[in-house]
C-alpha positions as CSV (number, residue, x, y, z in Angstrom):
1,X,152.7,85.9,43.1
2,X,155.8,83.9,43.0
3,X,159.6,84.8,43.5
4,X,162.5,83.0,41.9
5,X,164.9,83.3,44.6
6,X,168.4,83.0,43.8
7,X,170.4,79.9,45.1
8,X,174.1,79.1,45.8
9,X,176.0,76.0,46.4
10,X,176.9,76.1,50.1
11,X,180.3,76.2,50.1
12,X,180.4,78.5,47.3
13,X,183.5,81.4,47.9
14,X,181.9,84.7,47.2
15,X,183.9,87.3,46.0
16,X,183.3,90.9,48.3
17,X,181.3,93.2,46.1
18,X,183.8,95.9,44.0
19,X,183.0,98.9,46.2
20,X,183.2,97.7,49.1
21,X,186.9,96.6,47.9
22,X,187.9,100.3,46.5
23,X,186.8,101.1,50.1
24,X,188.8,98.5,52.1
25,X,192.0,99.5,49.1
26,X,192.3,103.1,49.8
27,X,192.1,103.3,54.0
28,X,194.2,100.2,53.5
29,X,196.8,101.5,51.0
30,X,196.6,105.2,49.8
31,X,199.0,107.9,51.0
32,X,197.6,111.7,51.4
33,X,200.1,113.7,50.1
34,X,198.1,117.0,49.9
35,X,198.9,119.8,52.1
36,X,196.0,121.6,51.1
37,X,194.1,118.5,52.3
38,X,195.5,118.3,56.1
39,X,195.0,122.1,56.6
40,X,191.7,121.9,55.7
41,X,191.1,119.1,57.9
42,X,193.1,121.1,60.9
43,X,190.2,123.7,60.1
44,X,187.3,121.3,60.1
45,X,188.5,119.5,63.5
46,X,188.2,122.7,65.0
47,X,185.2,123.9,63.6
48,X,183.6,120.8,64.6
49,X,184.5,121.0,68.0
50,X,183.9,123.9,68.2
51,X,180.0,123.6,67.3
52,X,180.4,120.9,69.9
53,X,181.0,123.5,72.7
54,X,178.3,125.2,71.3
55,X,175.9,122.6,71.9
56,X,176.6,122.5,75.4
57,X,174.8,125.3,75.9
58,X,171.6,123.3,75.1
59,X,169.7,121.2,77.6
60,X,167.5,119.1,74.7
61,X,171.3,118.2,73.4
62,X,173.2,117.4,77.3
63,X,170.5,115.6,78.3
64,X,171.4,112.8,75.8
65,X,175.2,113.0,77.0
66,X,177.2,110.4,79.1
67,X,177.4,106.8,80.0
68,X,174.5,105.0,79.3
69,X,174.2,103.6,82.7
70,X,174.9,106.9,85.3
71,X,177.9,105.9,87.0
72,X,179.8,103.6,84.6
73,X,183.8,103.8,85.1
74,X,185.2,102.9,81.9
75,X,189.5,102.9,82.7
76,X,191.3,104.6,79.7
77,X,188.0,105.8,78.4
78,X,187.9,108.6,75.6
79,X,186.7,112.0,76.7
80,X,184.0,114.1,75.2
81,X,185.0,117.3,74.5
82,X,183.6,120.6,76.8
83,X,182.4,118.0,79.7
84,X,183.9,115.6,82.5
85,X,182.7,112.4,80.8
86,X,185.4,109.3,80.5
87,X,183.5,106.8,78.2
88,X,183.9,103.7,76.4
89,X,184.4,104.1,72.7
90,X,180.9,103.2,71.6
91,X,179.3,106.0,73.7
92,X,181.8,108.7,73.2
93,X,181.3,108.8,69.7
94,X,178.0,109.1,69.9
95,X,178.5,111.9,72.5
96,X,181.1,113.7,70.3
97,X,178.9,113.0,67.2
98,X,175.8,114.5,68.5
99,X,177.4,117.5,70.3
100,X,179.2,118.1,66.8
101,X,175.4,118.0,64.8
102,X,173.6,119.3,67.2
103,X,173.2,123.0,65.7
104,X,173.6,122.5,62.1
105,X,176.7,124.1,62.6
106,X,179.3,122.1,61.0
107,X,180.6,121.6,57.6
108,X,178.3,120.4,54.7
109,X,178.8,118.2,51.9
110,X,176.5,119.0,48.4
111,X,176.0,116.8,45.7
112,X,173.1,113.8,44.8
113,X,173.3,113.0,48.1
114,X,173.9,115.5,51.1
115,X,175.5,115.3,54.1
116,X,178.1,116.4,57.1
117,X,181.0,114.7,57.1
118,X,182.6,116.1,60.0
119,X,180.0,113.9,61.8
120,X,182.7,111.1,61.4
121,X,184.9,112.9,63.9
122,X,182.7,111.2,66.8
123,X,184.0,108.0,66.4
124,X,187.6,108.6,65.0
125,X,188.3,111.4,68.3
126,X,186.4,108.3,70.2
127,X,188.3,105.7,69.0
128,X,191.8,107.3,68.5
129,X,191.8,108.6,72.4
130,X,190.9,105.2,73.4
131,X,193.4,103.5,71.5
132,X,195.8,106.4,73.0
133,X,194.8,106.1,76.3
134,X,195.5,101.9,76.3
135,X,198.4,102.0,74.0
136,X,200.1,104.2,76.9
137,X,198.7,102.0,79.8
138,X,200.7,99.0,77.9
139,X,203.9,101.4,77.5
140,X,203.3,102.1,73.9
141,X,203.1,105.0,71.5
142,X,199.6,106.7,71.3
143,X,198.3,107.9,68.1
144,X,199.1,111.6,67.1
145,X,196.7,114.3,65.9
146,X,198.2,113.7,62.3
147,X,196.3,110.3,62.5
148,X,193.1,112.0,63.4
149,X,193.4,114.0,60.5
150,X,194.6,111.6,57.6
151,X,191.6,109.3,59.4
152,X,189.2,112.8,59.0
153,X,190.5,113.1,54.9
154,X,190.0,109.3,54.2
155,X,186.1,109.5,55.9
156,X,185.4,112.7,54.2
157,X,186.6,110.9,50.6
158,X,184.4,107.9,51.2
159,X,181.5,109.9,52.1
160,X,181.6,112.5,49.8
161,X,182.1,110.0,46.5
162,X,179.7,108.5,47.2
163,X,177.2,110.6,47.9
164,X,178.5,112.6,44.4
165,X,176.2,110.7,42.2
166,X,173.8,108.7,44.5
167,X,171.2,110.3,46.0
168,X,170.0,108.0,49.0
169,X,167.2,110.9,50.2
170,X,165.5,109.8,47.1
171,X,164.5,106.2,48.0
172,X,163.7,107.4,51.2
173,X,166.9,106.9,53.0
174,X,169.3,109.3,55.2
175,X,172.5,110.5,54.2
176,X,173.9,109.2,57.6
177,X,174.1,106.1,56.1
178,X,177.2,107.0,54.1
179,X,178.6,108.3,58.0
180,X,178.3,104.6,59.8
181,X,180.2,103.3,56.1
182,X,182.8,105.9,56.1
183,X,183.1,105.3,60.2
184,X,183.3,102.1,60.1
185,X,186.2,102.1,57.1
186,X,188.5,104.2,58.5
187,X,187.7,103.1,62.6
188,X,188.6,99.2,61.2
189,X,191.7,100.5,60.0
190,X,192.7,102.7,62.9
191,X,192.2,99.8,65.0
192,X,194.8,97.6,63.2
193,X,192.2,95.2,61.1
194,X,193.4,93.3,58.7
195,X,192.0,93.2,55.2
196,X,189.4,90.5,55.6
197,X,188.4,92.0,58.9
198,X,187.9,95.6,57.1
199,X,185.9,94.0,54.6
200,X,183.6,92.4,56.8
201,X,183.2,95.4,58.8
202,X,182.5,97.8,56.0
203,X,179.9,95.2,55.1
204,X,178.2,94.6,58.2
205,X,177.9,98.6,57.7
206,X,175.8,98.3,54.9
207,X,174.1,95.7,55.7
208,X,172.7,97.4,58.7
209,X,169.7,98.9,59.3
210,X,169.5,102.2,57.8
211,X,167.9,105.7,58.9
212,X,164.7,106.9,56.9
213,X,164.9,110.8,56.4
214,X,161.1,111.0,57.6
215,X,162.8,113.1,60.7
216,X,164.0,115.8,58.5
217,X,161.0,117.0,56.7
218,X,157.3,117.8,57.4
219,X,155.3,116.1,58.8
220,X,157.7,114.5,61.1
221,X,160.7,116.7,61.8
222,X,162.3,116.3,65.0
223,X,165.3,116.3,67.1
224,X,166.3,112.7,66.2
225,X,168.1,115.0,63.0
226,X,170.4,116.5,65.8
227,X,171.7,112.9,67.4
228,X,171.3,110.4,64.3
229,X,174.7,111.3,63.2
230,X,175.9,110.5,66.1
231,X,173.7,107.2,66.1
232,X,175.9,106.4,63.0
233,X,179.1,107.3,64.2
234,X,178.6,104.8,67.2
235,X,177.2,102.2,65.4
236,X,180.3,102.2,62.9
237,X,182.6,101.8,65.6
238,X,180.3,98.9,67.2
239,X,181.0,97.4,64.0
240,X,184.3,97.4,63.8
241,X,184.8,96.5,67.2
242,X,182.7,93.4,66.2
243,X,184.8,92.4,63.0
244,X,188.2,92.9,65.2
245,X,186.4,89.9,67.2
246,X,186.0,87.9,63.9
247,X,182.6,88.5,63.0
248,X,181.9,87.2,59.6
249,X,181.2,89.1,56.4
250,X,178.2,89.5,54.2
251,X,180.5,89.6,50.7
252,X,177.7,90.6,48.0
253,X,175.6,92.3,50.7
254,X,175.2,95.1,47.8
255,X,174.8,93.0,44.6
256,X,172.8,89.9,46.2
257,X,169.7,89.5,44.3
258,X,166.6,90.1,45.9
259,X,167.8,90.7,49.3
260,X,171.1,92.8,48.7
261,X,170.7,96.6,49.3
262,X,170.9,97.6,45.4
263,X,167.3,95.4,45.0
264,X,165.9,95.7,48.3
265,X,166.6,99.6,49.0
266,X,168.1,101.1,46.0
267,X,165.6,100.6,43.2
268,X,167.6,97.7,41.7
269,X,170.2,100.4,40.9
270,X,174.2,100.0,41.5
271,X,175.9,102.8,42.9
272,X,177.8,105.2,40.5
273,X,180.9,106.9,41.2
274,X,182.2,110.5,39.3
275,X,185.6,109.8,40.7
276,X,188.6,107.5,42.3
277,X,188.9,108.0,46.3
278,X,191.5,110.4,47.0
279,X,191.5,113.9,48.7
280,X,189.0,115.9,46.9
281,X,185.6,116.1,49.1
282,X,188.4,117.7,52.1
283,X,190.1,120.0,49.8
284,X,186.2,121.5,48.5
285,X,184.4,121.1,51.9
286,X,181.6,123.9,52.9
287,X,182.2,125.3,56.3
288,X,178.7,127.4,57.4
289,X,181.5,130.4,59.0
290,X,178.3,133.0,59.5
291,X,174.7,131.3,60.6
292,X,173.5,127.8,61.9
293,X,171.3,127.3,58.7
294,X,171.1,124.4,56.6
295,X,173.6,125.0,53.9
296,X,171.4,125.3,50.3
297,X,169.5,128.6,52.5
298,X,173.3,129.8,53.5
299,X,173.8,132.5,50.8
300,X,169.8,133.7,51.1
301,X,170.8,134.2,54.2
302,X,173.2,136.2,53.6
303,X,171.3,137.9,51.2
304,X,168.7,139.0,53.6
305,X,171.7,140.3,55.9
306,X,172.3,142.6,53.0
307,X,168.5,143.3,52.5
308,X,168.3,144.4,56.1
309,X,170.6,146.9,55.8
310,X,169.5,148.3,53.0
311,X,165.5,148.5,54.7
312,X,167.5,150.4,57.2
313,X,169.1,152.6,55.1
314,X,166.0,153.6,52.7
315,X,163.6,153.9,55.8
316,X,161.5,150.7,54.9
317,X,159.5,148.4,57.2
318,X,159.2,144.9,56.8
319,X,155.3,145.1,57.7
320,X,155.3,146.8,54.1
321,X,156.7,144.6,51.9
322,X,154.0,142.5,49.9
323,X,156.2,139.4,48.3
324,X,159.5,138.0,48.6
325,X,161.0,136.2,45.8
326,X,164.0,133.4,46.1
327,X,165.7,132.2,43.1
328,X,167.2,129.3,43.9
329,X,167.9,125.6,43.3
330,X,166.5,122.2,42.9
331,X,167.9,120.6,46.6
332,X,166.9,123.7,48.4
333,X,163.4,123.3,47.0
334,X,163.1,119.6,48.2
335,X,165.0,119.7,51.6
336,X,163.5,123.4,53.0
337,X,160.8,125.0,51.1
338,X,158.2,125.1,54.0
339,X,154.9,126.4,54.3
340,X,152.6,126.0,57.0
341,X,153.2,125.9,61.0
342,X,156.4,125.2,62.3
343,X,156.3,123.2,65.3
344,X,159.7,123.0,66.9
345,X,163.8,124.4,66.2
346,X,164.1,121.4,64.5
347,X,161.2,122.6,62.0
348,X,162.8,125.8,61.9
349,X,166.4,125.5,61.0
350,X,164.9,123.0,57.7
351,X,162.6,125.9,56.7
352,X,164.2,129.0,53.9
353,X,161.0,130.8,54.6
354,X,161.9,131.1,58.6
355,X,165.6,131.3,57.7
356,X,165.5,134.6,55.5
357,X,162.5,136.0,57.8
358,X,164.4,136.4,60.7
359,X,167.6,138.1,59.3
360,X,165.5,140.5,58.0
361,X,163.4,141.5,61.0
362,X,166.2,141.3,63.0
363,X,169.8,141.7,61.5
364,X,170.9,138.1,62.7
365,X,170.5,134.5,62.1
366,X,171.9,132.6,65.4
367,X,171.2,129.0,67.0
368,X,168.7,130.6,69.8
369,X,166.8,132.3,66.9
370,X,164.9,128.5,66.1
371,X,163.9,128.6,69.6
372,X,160.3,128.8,71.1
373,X,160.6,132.2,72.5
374,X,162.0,134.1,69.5
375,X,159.3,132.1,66.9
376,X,156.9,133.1,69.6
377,X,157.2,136.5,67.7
378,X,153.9,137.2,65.0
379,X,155.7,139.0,62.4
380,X,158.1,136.1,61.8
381,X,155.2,133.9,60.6
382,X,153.1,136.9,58.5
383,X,156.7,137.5,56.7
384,X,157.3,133.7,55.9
385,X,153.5,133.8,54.2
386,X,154.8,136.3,51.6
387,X,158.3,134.4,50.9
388,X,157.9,132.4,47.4
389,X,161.0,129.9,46.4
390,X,161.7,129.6,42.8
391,X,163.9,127.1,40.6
392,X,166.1,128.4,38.9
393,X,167.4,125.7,36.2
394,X,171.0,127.7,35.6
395,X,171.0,127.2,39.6
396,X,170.7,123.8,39.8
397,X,173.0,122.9,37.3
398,X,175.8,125.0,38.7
399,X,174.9,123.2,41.9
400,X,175.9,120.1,40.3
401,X,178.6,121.3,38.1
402,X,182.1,119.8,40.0
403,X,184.1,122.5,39.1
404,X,181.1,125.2,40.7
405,X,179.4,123.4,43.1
406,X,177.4,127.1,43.5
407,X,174.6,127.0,46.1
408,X,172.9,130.2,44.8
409,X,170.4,132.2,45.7
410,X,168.7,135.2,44.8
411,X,166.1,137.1,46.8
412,X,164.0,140.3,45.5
413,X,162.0,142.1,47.5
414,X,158.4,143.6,46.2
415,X,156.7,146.4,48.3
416,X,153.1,147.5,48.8
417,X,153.4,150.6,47.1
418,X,154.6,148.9,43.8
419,X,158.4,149.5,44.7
420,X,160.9,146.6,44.6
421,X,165.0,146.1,45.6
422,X,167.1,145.2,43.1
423,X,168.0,141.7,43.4
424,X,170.4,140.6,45.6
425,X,172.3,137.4,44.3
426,X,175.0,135.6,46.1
427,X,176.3,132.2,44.3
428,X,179.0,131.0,47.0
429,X,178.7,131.5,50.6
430,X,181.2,132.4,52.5
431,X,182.2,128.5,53.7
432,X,183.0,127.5,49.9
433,X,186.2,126.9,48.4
434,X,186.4,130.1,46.2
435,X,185.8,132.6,49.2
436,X,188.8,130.4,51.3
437,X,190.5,133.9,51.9
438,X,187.6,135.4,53.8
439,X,186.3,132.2,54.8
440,X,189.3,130.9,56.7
441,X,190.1,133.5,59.3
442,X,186.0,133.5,60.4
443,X,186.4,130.2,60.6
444,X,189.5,130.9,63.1
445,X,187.1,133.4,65.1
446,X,184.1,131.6,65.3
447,X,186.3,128.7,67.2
448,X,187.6,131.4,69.2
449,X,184.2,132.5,70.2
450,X,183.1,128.8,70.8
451,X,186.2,128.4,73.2
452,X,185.0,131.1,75.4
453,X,181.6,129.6,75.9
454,X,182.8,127.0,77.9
455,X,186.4,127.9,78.9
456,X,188.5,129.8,81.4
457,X,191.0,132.7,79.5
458,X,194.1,130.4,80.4
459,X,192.8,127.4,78.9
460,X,191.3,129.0,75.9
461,X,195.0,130.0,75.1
462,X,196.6,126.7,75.8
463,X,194.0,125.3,73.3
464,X,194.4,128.0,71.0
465,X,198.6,127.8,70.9
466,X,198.2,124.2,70.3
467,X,195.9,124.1,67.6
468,X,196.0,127.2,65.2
469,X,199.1,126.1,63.3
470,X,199.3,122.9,61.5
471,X,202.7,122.2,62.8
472,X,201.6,122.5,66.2
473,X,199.1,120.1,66.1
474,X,200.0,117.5,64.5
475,X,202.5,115.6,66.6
476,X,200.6,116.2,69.9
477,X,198.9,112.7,71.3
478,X,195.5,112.8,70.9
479,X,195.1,112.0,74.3
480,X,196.9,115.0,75.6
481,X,195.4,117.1,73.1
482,X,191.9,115.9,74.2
483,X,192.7,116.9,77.9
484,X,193.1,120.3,76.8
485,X,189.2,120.2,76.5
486,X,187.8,118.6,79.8
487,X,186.3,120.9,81.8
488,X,187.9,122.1,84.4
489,X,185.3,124.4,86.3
């Protein structure tokens, strides 16, 4: 078989591909005027550290942490939240990034394409403590925590766009893809690129090699799901790093025939867009408040909560029931309907079945649930056997529905003796937009509960008084507010 490849004259001036313009345009040139937007971010920087601290608790997680080389003394380094560590920018965003993954504890993005954009905050924290730390070597300004957040609303829109109506999990590919792009956008710009240099970073970016979701799903799921976001995160700010150098460009690295991503990755298809960049993915991000469980399980989770108690209350045993129904939707179908054994936490925390089982053995869902020694326990696995999942076409479309963006589920319990629970249906979780007014202060006590993993009661409150109000925050270096979270003890 022959190929007709396409030629060009050499000198030929190629144009940069359109979105990888409206990219480089908005962290170049758009101003985020919403105040609804920079609270939300305030609350998503500290839920994402928070989950950080978490992770600390977690030797498969701290054993990936540091300098790559023990001993390495980077001067002005960034620090990585909850340790000691003083690292170059590189390898402090993949710290930060992979402490912030590590549990599946941070926000969640829904649409075509899924993802967790708060797993850009590894290499803006990275790179903006850096920068902070140098600038005030040379007797300049640092950055502020009001950069870290417009940089945190700027990633979030790039992600979340374009992960609205392309779905990169269905040629194979993982959503931490639309991380490294989003990283590298607003990391170029931080640093002080100019246009040309931008656009040849956020190219490189996609002309990269890219993450295959094989490590999410059966047979082959594994930790790398913990640490590849913050694999991205450091590779975007590689990148950038690079195109400050003057590194060329690859202008039509989505559009090139052949050997472009669209043709040799996408299915020939150009990406589609619902919407302009602004400040909508940050105003209608999902924050998981209540249980480390991938979000499209998150309200049959909940539901089982409710199930347990009401097994309590009527005297019934979970060895009785006979079949577990869950309504639910297309993406939670695809990404964790699991049968079969499940062979690490990894496994686990991407399988419905496990996540619905254990609430209602045990009246909690928490991060040391996917371990070895709680799935050690037989009735887990003889209660998954009898949990069916079931689309639910009404489901899926609110799912997909901008102005729901639902992730429903319903569960219905049947019993031996022919008895069966009403159904229990919950459409948002609590993390969603609409439940904001519940969601918002758990949010505030699960970061208070994080804190106390990992600090002393005096520097819990010194973190706390700085970071609770958005006026407090935002004016504070990020260096200084950084130091707040090195551990002193």
């Amino acid at each position: 078989m022959s190929i007709s490849l396409p030629t060009h004259a050499a000198n030929e001036h190629l144009e940069y591909d359109q979105v990888i313009k409206d990219i480089v345009d908005y962290v170049m040139n758009y101003t985020i005027t919403s105040p609804i937007a920079y609270v939300t971010a305030q609350h998503t920087l500290l839920d994402a550290l928070g989950c950080g601290l978490e992770a600390l608790d977690y030797p498969a997680c701290t054993k990936l942490l540091g300098p790559i080389v023990p001993g390495t003394v980077v001067p002005n380094g960034a620090r990585v939240p909850g340790t000691q560590f003083e690292l170059d920018p590189v390898q402090a965003a993949f710290n930060i990034g992979t402490l912030i993954r590590w549990l599946d504890f941070n926000d969640t993005w829904l649409a075509a394409e899924w993802g967790h954009p708060s797993d850009n905050l590894g290499a803006i924290l990275a790179v903006a403590d850096w920068m902070s730390r140098n600038a005030i070597a040379r007797g300049e300004p640092p950055l502020t925590m009001w950069n870290v957040l417009a940089a945190m609303i700027k990633a979030y829109e790039i992600q979340g766009c374009l992960a609205l109506e392309n779905a990169f999990n269905k040629v194979g590919l993982d959503h931490v893809i639309l991380v490294k792009v989003a990283s590298t956008a607003v990391v170029a710009q931080m640093l002080g690129l100019n246009r040309e240099q931008i656009l040849s970073a956020v190219s490189l970016a996609w002309v990269d090699g890219h993450s295959l979701r094989t490590y999410r799903h059966a047979p082959n799921t594994g930790s790398r799901k913990s640490w590849a976001a913050g694999d991205a995160t450091s590779r975007a700010v590689r990148l950038a790093l690079m195109a400050q150098k003057g590194e060329m460009g690859y202008p039509t690295v989505l559009t090139a025939r052949i050997w472009g991503f669209y043709d040799a990755l996408f299915k020939h298809e150009p990406f589609k867009f619902q919407r302009p960049y602004g400040h909508y993915v940050m105003e209608n991000i999902l924050f998981k408040v209540s249980f480390p469980a991938e979000f499209h399980a998150q309200t049959a989770v909940e539901a089982a909560m409710q199930l347990h108690q009401k097994l309590k209350e009527l005297g019934k045993r979970v060895e009785d029931i006979s079949r577990i129904t869950i309504r639910t939707h297309q993406a939670c179908i695809r990404i964790i309907d699991k049968q079969g054994p499940l062979h690490n936490p990894a496994d686990r925390d991407h399988c419905i079945q496990y996540m619905v089982a254990i609430p209602l053995l045990f009246g909690r869902l928490t991060a040391e649930d996917y371990e070895d020694t709680v799935a050690a326990d037989p009735r887990i696995d003889t209660l998954r056997s009898k949990i069916v999942c079931v689309e639910d076409l009404d489901f899926t479309e609110d799912y997909h529905d901008p102005e729901k963006r639902s992730i429903a589920n319903a569960l219905t319990i049947f019993f031996n003796d022919g008895v069966q629970f009403d159904e229990v249906v919950i459409e948002y979780p609590i993390g969603h937009r609409r439940r904001r007014k519940d969601g918002v202060p758990a949010l505030l006590e699960k970061f208070k509960t994080n804190l106390a993993r990992r600090f002393s009661a005096d520097q819990q409150q010194k973190i706390l008084s700085a970071s609770l109000e958005l006026n407090d925050i935002k004016n504070i270096p990020v260096n200084e507010y950084l130091d707040l979270y090195i551990l002193n003890r």
